[in-house]
N, C-alpha and C positions, 0 to 999 in steps of 0.2 A: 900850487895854483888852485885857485878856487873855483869849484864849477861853471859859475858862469863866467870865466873868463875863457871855457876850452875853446878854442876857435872853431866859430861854422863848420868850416868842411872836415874837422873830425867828426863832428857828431851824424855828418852825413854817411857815413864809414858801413860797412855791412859788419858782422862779426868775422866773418873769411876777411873780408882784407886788414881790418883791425889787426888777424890773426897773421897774414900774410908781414903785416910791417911788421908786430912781435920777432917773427922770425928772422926777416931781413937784417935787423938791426942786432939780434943773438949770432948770427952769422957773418957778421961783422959786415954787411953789407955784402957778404959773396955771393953772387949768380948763380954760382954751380955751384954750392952748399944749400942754396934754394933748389936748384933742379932735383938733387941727389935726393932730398927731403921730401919732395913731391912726385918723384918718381918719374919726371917728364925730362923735355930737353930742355938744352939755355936756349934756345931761340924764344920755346915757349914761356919757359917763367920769364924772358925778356920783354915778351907782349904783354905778360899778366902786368909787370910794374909799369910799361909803357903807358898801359890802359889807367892805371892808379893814378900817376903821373898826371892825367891827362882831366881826370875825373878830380882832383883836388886842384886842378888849374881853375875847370868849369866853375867852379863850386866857389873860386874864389873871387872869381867875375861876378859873378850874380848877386843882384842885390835883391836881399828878399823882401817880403812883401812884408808890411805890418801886419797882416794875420799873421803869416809865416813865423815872425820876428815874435808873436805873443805864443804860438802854439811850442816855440821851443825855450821861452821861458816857460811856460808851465811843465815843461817834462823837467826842466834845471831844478826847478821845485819841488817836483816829483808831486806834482798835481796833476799828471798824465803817465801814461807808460810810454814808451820808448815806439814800441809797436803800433799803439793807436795813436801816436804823435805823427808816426809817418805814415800811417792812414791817411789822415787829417789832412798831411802836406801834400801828398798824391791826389789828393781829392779833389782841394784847391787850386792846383797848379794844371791837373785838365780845365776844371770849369775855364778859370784864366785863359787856357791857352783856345778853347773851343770859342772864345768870344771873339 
């Protein structure tokens, strides 16, 4: 797959849950191979994917904005960093939402 094909709401991804679905899917998908690994219970790594879940649904409704749409090609480019990209997107997306 070529970079700019990775779909939107990965790129929206933090490194922890990036790292959380690494795991999910070496774990072959087990809950309590997730819990054991994290040290917590299954209810809670149940919330933690719930939450993931829920955040790659969000993520996939939204249609972004043509700034948005330019500021993550330039990070595909790597004419941005990853960190000052979602600067940029957080920036945009109060002014937006404050209007």
């Amino acid at each position: 797959m070529d970079i700019d094909q990775i779909p939107i709401w990965l790129t929206e991804l933090s490194e922890e849950e990036l790292e959380f679905i690494k795991l999910f899917v070496l774990a072959s998908g087990s809950l309590k191979e997730l819990a054991k690994h994290y040290e917590i219970t299954y209810p809670t790594i149940r919330l933690k994917l719930d939450r993931l879940i829920h955040k790659i649904e969000v993520s996939d409704q939204h249609r972004p904005s043509g700034m948005i749409d330019l500021i993550k090609e330039l990070t595909l480019q790597n004419k941005l960093d990853l960190a000052t990209a979602k600067q940029l997107i957080e920036m945009y997306e109060k002014e937006e939402n404050s209007k």
